[in-house]
MIGUTI-785013 format. One record per residue (C-alpha): residue number from 1; residue in one letter; x, y, z negated. Coordinates in Angstrom, 2 decimals, decimal comma, m for minus. Layout:
! MIGUTI-785013
   n res      c1      c2      c3
 NUM   A       X       Y       Z
...
! end
This chain:
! MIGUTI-785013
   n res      c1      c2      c3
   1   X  203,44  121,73 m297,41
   2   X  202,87  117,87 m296,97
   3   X  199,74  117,70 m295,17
   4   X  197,17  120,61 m293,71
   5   X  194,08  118,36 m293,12
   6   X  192,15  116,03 m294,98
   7   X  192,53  112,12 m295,46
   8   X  190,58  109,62 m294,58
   9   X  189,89  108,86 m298,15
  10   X  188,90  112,34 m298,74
  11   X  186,44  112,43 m296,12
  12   X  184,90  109,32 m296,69
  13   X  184,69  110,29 m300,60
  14   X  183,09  113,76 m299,50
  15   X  181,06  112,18 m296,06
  16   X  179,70  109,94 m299,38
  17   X  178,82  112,45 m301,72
  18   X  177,26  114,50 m298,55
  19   X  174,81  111,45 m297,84
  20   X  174,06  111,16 m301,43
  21   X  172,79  114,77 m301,73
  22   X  170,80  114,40 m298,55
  23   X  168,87  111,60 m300,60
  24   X  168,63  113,27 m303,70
  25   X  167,11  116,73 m301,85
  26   X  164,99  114,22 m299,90
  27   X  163,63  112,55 m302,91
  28   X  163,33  116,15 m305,01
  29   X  161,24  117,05 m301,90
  30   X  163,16  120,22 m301,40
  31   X  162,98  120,50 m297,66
  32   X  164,04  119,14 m294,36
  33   X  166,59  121,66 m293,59
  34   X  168,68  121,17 m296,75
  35   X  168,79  117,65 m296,03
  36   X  169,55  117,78 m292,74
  37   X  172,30  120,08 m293,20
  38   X  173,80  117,46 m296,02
  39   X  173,13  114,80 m293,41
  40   X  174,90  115,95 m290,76
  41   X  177,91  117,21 m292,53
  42   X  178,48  113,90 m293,70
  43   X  178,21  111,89 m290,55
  44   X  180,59  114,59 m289,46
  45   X  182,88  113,40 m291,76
  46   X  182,58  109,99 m291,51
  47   X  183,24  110,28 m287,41
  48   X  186,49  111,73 m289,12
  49   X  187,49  109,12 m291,26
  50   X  187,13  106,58 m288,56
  51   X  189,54  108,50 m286,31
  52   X  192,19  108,48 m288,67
  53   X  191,38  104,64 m289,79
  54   X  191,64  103,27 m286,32
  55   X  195,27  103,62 m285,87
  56   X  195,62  101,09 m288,50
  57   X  192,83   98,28 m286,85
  58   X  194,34   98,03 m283,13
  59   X  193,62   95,03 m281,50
  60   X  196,92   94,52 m280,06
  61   X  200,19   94,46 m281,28
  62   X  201,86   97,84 m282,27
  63   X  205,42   96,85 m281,33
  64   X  204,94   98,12 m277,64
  65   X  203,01  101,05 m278,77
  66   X  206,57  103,35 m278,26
  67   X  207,06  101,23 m274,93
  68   X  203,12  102,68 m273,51
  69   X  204,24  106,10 m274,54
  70   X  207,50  106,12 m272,84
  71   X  205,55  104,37 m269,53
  72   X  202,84  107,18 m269,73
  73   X  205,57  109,63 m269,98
  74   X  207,74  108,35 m267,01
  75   X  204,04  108,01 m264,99
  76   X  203,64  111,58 m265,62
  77   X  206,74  112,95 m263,99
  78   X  206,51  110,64 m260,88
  79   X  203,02  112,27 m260,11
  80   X  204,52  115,65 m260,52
  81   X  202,98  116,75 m263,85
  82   X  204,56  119,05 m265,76
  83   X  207,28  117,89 m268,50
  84   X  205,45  118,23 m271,95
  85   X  209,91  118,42 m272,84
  86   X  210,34  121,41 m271,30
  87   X  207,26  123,06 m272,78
  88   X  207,87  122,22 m276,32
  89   X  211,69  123,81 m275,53
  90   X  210,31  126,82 m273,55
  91   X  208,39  127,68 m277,92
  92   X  211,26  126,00 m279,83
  93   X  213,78  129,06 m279,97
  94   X  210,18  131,19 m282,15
  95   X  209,38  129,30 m285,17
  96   X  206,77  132,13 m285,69
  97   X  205,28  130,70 m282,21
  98   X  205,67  126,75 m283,30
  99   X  204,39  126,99 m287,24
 100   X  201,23  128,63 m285,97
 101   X  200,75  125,88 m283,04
 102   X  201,15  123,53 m286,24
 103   X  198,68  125,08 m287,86
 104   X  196,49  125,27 m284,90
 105   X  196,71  121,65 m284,46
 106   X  195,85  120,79 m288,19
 107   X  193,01  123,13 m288,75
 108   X  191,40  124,21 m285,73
 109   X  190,15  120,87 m284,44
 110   X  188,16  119,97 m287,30
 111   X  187,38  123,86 m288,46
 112   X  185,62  125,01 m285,13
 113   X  183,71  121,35 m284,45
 114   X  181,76  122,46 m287,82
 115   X  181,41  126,01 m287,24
 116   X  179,90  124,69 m284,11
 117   X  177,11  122,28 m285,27
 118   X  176,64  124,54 m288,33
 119   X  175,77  127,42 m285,88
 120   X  173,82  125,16 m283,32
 121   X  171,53  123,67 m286,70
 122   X  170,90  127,29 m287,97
 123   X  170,44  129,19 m284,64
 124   X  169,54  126,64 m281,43
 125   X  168,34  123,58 m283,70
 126   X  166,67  122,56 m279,46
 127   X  170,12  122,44 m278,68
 128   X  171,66  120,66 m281,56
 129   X  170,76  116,80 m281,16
 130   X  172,42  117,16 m277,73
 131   X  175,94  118,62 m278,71
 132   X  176,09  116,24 m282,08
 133   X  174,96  113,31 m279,71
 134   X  177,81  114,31 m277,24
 135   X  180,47  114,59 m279,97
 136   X  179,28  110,89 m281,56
 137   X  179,15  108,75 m278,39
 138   X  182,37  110,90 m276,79
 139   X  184,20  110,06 m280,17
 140   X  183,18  106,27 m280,41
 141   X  184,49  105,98 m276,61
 142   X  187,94  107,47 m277,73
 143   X  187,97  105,24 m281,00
 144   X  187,74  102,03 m278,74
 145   X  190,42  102,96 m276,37
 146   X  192,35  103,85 m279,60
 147   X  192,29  100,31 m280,73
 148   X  195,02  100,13 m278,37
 149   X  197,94  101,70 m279,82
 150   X  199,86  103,93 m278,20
 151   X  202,47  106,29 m279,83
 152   X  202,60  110,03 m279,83
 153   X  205,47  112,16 m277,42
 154   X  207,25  113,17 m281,04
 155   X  208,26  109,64 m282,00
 156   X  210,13  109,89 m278,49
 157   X  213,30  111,76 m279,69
 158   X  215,11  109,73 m276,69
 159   X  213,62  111,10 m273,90
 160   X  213,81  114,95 m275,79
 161   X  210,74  115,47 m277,98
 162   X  210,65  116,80 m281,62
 163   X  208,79  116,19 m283,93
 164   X  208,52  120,11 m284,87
 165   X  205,81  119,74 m287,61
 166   X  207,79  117,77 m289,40
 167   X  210,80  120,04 m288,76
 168   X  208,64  122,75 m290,34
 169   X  207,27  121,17 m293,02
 170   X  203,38  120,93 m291,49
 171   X  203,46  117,81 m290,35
 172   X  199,26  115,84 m291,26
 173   X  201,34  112,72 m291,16
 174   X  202,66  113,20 m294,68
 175   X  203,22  110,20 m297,05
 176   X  201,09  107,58 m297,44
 177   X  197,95  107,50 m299,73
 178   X  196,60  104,44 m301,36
 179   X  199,25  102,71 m299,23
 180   X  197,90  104,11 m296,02
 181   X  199,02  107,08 m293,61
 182   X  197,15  108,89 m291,02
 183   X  196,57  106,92 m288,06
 184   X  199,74  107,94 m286,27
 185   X  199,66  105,35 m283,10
 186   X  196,37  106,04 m281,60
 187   X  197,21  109,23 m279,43
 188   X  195,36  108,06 m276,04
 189   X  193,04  109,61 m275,60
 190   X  193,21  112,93 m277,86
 191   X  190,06  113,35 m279,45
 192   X  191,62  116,74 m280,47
 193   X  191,06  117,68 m276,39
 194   X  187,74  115,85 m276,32
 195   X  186,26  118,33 m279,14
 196   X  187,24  121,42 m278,36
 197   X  186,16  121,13 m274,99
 198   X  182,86  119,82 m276,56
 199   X  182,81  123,28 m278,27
 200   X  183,61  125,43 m275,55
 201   X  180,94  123,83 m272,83
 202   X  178,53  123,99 m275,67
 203   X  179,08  127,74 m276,82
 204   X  178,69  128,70 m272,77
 205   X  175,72  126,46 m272,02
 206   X  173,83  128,02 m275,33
 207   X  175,77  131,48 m275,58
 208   X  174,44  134,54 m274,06
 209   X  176,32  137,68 m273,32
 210   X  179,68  137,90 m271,84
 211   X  181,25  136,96 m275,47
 212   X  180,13  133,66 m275,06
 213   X  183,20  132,75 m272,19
 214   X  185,66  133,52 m275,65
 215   X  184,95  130,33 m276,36
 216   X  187,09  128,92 m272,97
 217   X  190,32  129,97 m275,56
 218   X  189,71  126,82 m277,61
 219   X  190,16  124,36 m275,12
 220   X  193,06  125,85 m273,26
 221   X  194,65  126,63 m276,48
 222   X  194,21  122,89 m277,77
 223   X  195,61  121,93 m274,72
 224   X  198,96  123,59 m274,80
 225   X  198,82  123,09 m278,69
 226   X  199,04  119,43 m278,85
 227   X  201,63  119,84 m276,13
 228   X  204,25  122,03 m277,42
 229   X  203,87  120,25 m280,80
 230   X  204,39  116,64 m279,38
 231   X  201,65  115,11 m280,09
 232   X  199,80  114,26 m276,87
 233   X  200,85  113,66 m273,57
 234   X  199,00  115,54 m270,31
 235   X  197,42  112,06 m269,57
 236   X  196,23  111,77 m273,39
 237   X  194,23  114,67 m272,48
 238   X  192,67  113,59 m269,16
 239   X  191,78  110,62 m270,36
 240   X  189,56  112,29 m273,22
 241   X  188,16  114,55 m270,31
 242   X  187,39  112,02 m268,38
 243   X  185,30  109,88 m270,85
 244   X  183,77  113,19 m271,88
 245   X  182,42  113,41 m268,52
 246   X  181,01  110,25 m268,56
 247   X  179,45  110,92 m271,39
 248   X  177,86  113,56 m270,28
 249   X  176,44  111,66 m267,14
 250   X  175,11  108,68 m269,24
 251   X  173,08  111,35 m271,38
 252   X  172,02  112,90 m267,92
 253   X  170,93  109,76 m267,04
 254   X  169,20  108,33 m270,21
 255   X  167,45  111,55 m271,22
 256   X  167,11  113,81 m267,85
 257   X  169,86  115,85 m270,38
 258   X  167,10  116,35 m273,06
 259   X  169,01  120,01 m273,86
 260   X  169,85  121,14 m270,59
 261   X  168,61  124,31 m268,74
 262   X  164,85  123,11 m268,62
 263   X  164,30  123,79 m272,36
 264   X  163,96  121,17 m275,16
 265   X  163,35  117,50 m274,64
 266   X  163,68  118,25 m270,83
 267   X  160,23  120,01 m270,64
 268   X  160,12  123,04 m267,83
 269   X  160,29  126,07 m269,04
 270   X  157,44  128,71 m268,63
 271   X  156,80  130,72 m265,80
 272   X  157,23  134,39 m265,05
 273   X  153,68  134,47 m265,86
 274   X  154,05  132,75 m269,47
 275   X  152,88  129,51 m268,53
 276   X  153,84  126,04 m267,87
 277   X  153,12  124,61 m264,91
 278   X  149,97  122,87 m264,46
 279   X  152,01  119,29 m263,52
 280   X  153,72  119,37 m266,62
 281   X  150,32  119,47 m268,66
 282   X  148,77  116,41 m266,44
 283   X  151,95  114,02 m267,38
 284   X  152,51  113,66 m264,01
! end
């Protein structure tokens, strides 16, 4: 099994074919929804493509992109974080346990963004624009940190990491295509930690019923996921928190959160009585 996920020249090939059927429905006048649905999908998959193409535009050199891993690493320990090393040994002796963090790790990230939007589009379309603006700006910040590369804990085999998709045959960094490989030195921040948190705030904040806290799995799943299988440091992690955060206080900020608790576009929702309150109705 050479590579479990897509490349970035099939998801720019199917993010194009995705936009053209959005104009052709458009132009056949077959409705909004369709179109919409083709639409998103493919700027979905063009945000994709772009995160596996950045690794190869950085902006600085990658010969010190091992050396910023290694420093990152080191950082880690002396502020008492956990060692990712002894995590990844405390799954290594159950190659049950490691091939399905592999395949958690290649499917999952991807997989459960679009179940996500697809469900929001069909079921809370108020809700939508906010979660797919989220994911956009939140991925564009990680892209432009990106541009700076840093490498991955599995291309550390000095300091005790292993590369255990590769060991087991899963590995998304397979051999190149059209002379190019997955983006492999762009692991700060992890956009893999970004999204699935994405997905789990999003299923709470729009969920109802006690079913809808499931979704907190995701994220802490991700988390020890891209751990065990040496992919992302603790700090790649925070770092995609962090700007996440941001994110969501610039879209507080800019919009009076458009989505949030006060119904759609910000507008207060009715009272107990079934109506709005008279301010809202004035504009003032």
């Amino acid at each position: 099994m050479q590579n479990l996920t897509l490349t970035w020249q099939t998801s720019a090939a199917v993010s194009g074919v995705l936009f053209g059927a959005a104009y052709a429905v458009r132009r056949a006048g077959r409705g909004p929804t369709v179109t919409a649905v083709f639409r998103e999908a493919g700027t979905l998959l063009a945000l994709f493509t772009l995160w596996q193409l950045v690794g190869h535009l950085s902006l600085m050199s990658t010969d010190h992109a091992l050396a910023r891993a290694e420093w990152i690493h080191r950082t880690e320990l002396a502020f008492g974080l956990p060692d990712e090393v002894a995590w990844q040994r405390a799954v290594e002796p159950h190659p049950w346990l490691m091939q399905a963090a592999n395949y958690y790790y290649a499917t999952m990230h991807f997989g459960v963004m679009l179940v996500l939007l697809l469900w929001l589009f069909l079921r809370h379309r108020d809700r939508y624009a906010w979660v797919r603006t989220t994911v956009v700006l939140t991925t564009a910040a990680c892209l432009l940190v990106q541009f700076i590369p840093v490498a991955p804990p599995r291309m550390l085999p000095d300091s005790g990491f292993v590369d255990v998709a590769a060991q087991y045959g899963q590995s998304v960094y397979g051999g190149a295509v059209a002379g190019v490989v997955p983006a492999q030195l762009s692991a700060m921040p992890s956009v893999h930690v970004a999204w699935c948190v994405i997905v789990g705030v999003a299923v709470v904040v729009v969920g109802r019923g006690p079913w809808r806290w499931l979704a907190v799995l995701h994220p802490v799943l991700t988390a020890a996921v891209v751990v065990v299988t040496a992919n992302h440091f603790w700090a790649d992690g925070l770092v995609a928190v962090g700007l996440l955060l941001v994110v969501y206080l610039v879209q507080h900020a800019c919009s009076g959160w458009r989505q949030g608790p006060n119904g759609p576009a910000g507008r207060p929702s009715a009272g107990a009585d079934g109506k709005v309150p008279e301010w809202t109705r004035s504009g003032r």
